[in-house]
C-alpha positions as CSV (number, residue, x, y, z in Angstrom):
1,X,-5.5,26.0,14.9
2,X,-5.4,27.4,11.4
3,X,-2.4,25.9,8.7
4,X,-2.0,27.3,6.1
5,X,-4.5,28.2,3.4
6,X,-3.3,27.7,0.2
7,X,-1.7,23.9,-1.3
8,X,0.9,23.4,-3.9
9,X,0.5,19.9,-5.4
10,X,3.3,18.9,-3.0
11,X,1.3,19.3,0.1
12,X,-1.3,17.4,-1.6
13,X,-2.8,14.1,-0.1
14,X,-5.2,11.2,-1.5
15,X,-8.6,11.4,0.7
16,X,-7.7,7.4,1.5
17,X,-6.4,8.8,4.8
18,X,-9.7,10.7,5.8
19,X,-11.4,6.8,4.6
20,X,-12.6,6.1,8.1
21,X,-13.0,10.2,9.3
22,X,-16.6,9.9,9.1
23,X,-17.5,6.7,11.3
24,X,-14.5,7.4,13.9
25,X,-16.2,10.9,14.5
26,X,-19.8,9.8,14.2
27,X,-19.0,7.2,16.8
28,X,-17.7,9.6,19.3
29,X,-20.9,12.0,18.7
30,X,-19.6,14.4,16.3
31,X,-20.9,15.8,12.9
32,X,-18.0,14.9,10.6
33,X,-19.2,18.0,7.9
34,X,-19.3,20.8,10.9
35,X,-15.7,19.7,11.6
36,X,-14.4,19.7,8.1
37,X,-15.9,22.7,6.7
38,X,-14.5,24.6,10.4
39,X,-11.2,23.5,8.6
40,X,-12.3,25.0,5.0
41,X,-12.6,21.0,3.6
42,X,-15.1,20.0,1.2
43,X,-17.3,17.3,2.5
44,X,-17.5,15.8,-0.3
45,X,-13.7,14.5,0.2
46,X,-15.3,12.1,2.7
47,X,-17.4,10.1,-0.3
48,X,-15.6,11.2,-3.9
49,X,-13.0,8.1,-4.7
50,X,-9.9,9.4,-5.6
51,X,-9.8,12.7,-4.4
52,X,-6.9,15.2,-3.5
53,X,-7.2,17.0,-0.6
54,X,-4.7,19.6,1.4
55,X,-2.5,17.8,3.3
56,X,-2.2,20.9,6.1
57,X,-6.2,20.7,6.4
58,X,-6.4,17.0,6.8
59,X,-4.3,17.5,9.6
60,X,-6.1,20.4,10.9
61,X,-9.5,18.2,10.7
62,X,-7.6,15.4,12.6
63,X,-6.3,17.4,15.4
64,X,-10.0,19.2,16.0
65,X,-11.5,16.1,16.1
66,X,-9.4,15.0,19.1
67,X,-9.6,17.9,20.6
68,X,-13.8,18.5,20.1
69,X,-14.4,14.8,21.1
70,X,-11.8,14.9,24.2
71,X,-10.0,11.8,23.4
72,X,-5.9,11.1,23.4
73,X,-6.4,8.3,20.8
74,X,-8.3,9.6,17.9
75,X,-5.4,9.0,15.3
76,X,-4.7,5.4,17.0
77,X,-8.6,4.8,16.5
78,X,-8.9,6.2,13.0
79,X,-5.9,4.3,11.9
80,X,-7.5,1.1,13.1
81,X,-10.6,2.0,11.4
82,X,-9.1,2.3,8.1
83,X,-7.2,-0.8,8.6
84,X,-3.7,-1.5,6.6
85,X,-3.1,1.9,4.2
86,X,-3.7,1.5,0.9
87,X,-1.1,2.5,-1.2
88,X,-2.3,1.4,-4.4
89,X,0.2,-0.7,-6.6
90,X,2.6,0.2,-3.8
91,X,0.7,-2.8,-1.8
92,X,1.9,-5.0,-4.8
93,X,5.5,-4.1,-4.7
94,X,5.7,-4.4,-1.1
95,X,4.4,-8.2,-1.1
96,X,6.6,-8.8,-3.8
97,X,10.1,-8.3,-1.8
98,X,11.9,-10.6,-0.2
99,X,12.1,-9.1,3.1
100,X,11.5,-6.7,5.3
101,X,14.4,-4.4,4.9
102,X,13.7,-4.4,0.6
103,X,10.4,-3.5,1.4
104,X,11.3,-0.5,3.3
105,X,13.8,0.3,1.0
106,X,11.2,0.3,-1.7
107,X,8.5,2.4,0.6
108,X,10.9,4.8,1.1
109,X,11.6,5.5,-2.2
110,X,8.5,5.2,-4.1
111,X,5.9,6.4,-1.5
112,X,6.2,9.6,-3.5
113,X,4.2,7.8,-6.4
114,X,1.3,7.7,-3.9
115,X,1.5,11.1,-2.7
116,X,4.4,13.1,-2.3
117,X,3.0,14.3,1.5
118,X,3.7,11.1,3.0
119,X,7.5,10.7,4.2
120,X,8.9,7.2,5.4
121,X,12.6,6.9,6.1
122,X,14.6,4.0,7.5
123,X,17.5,4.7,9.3
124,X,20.3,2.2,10.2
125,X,23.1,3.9,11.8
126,X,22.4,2.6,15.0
127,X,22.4,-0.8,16.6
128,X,18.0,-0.7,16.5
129,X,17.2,0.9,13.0
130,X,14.5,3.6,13.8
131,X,11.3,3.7,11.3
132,X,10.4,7.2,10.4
133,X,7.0,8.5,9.1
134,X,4.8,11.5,8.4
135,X,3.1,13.8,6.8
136,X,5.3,16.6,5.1
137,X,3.5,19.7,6.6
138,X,2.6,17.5,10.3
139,X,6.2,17.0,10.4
140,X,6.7,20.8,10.5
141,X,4.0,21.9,12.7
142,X,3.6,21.3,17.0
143,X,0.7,20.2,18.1
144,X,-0.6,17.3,15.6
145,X,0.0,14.5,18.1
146,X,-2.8,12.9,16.6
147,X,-1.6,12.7,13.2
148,X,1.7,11.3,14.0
149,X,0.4,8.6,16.0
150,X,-2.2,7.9,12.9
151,X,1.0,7.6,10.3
152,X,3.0,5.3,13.0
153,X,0.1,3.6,13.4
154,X,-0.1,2.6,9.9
155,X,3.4,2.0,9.7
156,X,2.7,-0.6,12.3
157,X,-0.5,-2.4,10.3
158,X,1.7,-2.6,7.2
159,X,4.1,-4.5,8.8
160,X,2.0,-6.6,10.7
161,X,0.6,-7.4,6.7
162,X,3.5,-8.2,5.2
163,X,5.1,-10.4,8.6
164,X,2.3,-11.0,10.9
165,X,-0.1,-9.9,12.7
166,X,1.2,-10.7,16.3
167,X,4.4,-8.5,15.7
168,X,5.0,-5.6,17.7
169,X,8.8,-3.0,17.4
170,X,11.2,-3.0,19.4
171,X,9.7,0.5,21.1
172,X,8.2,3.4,19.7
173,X,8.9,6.8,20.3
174,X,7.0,10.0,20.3
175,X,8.4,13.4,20.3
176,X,4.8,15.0,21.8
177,X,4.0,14.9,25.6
178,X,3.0,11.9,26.4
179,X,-1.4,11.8,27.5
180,X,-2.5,11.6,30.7
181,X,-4.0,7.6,29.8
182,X,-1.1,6.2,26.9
183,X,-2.6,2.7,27.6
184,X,-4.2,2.7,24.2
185,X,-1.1,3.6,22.9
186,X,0.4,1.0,24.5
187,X,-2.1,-2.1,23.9
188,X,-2.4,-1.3,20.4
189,X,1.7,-0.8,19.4
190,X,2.4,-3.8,22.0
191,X,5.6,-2.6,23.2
192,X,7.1,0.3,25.5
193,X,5.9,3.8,24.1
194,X,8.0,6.4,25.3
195,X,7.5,9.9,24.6
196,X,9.1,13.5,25.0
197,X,11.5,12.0,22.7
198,X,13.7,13.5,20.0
199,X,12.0,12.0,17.1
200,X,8.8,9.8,15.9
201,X,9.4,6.4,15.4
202,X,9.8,2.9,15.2
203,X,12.3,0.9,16.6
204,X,13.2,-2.2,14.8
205,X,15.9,-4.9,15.3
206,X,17.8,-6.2,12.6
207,X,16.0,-9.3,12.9
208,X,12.9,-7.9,12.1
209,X,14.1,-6.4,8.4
210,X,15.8,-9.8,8.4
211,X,12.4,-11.1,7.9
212,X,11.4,-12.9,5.1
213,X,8.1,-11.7,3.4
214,X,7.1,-13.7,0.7
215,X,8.7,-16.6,-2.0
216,X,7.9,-15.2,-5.4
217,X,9.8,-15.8,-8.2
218,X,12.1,-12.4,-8.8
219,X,10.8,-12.1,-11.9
220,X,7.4,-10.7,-10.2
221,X,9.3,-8.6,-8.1
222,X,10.8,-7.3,-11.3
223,X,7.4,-6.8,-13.2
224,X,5.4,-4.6,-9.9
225,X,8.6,-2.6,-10.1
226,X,9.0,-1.7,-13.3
227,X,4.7,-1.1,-12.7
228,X,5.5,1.7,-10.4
229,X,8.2,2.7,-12.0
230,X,6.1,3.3,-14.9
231,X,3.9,5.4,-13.1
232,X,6.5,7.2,-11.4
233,X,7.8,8.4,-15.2
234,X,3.8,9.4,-15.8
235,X,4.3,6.6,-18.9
236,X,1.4,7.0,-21.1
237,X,3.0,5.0,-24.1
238,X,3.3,1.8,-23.1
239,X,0.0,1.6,-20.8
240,X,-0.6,-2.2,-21.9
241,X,2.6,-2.8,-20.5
242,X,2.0,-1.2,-17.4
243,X,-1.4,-3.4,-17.0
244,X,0.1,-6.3,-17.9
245,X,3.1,-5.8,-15.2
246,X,0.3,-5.2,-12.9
247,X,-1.5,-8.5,-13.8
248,X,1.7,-10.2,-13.4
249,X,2.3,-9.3,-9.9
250,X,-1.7,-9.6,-8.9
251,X,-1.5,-13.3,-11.0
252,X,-0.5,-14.9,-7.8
253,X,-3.3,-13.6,-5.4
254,X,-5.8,-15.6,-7.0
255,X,-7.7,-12.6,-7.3
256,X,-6.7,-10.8,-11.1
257,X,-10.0,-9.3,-12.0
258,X,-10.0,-6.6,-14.4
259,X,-12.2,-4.5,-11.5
260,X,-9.1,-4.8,-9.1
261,X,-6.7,-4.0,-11.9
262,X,-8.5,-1.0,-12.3
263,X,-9.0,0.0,-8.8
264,X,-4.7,-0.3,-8.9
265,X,-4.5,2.5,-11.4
266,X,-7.1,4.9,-10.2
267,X,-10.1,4.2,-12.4
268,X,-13.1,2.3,-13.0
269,X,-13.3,-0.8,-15.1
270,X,-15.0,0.9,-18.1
271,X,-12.2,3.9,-18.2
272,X,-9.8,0.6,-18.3
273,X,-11.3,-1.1,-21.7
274,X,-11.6,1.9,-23.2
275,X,-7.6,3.3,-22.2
276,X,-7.0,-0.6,-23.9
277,X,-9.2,-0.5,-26.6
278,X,-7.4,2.6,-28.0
279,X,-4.5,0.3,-28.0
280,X,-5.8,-2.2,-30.0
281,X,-6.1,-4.8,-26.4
282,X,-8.5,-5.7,-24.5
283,X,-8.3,-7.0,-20.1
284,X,-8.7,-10.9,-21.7
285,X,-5.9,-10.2,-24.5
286,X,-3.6,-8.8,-21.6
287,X,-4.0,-11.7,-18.8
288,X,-3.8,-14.7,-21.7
289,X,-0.7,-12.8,-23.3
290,X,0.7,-12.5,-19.5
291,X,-0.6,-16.0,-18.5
292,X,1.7,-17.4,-21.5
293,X,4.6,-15.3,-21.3
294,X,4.6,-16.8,-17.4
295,X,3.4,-20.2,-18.1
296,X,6.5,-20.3,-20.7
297,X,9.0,-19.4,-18.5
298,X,8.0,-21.6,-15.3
299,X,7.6,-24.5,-17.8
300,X,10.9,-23.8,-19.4
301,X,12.0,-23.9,-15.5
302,X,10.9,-27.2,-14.6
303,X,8.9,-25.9,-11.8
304,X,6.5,-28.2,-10.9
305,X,2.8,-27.7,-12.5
306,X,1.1,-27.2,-9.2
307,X,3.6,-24.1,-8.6
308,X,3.4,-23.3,-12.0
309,X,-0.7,-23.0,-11.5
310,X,-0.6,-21.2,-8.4
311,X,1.3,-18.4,-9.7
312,X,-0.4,-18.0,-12.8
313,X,-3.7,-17.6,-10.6
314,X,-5.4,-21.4,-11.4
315,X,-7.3,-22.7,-8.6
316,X,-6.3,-26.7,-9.1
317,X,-3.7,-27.9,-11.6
318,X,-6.3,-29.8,-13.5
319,X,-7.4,-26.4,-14.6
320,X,-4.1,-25.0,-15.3
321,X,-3.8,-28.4,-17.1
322,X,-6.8,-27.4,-19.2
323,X,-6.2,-23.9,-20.2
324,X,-2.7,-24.9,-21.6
325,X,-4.1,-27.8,-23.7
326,X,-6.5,-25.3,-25.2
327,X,-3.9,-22.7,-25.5
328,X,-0.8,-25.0,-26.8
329,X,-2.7,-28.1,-28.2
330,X,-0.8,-30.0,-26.2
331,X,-0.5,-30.7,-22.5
332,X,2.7,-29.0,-20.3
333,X,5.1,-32.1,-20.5
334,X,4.5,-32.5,-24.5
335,X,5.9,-28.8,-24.6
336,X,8.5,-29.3,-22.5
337,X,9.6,-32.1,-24.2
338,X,9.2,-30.6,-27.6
339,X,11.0,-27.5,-26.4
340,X,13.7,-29.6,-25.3
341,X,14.1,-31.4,-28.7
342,X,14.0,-28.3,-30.5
């Protein structure tokens, strides 16, 4: 099966979903770099971070693997592999919604951001909302079975991240023939699988976009959005804002490093302080400025200080306790008295 051979930046697509190619073909006794240079791929797509590869050829490499190794499952397994997708600061935004539905709303419309192969569409005419997604040129083409059950597949992990890992949908549907053995289809999606269908799917209740996925303060919600929206615009000018939206909505993980802020926007740590440094900021400046614009507001709030510390990324309020003495001169109910004297 040959697609086709030349890529706009449309059909486009981050080498993330080739992430676990290598050790899913290796473990079924292929040679990952025969099969992706029968597909006209650079190897070197399988180990350079960051790379943009051809969507149609991706899918190509995908399909021959299956079809070399003799398995109905290879998608299934390579989605596993990889684990939940990584969408960049699209993870962010997602954890930062309310519910289910927002965060499907949000998917939908920024997954372009990440690469503007990847379709996702939620559709709630019916009485089950159905949960589409794929790859732009897969969607076109018969015969990528693999491929679609790879992108539902990683539909599926996402939600299981961001409700649980013991959910399953309602059903799922696929419009390819179904294998002769769809048991691994089955045990992995945990629900009927039916296929021949009309579409490719999943089929929700409204329940499950009922679901609640996290507590955050809308304000965080508000600063990973305007954080993708940022990048959405291509934003150069205000790149300390962007970071600092980004630091924000990472505050609450407990895990803020300057490594994983970078890792959010595509570069390496030392790209970072120098994008800053031109700005006159540096990763410290950023997270203390952030730290105080946040401790401010939840003070002002009246939250209390062991909320107040877990959002702002403190492991013990005693420590949050600490950093605003040295910060304010003053400990967090002297300031909020003083602020409501002034």
């Amino acid at each position: 099966m040959r697609l086709s051979t030349t890529d706009s930046p449309v059909h486009l697509i981050p080498n993330v979903i080739l992430s676990s190619y290598s050790a899913t073909v290796r473990s079924l006794g292929l040679d990952p770099t025969e099969l992706l240079e029968c597909v006209g791929l650079d190897p070197r797509c399988l180990i350079v971070p960051n790379m943009q590869v051809s969507a149609s050829r991706a899918t190509e490499a995908i399909e021959l693997a299956a079809m070399k190794a003799g398995v109905t499952d290879f998608g299934i397994r390579l989605a596993l592999a990889r684990g939940v997708p990584d969408l960049g600061p699209l993870n962010l935004l997602l954890h930062e919604e309310p519910d289910v539905r927002s965060a499907l709303r949000s998917l939908q419309s920024y997954l372009h951001v990440h690469s503007r192969s990847m379709r996702i569409s939620l559709d709630e005419a019916d009485d089950f909302p159905i949960l589409r997604g794929s790859l732009v040129v897969a969607a076109a083409m018969a015969g990528t079975p693999q491929t679609t059950e790879m992108m539902l597949c990683g539909v599926l992990q996402t939600l299981r991240w961001l409700i649980g890992k013991d959910w399953s949908p309602a059903a799922v549907y696929f419009s390819h023939p179904a294998p002769g053995n769809p048991l691994p289809q089955k045990q992995v999606f945990g629900c009927p699988v039916e296929f021949g269908m009309s579409l490719d799917g999943l089929i929700l209740t409204s329940a499950d976009l009922r679901r609640q996925i996290s507590h955050s303060p809308p304000m965080l919600r508000q600063h990973a959005e305007s954080y993708v929206r940022a990048l959405e615009n291509g934003s150069r000018g205000d790149f300390a804002e962007t970071v600092s939206g980004l630091i924000a909505a990472m505050l609450p993980t407990g895990r803020c490093s300057s490594a994983r802020v970078a890792r959010h926007l595509a570069m390496d740590r030392a790209t970072l302080g120098r994008r800053l440094a031109a700005l006159g900021k540096t990763y410290s400046s950023l997270l203390q400025e952030t730290r105080q614009h946040l401790a401010e507001k939840f003070c002002g709030w009246n939250w209390p200080l062991a909320d107040v510390a877990d959002q702002l990324g403190f492991s013990s309020t005693s420590v949050f306790s600490r950093w605003f003495r040295t910060t304010y001169a003053m400990t967090p109910s002297a300031w909020r008295k003083a602020r409501r004297s002034a």
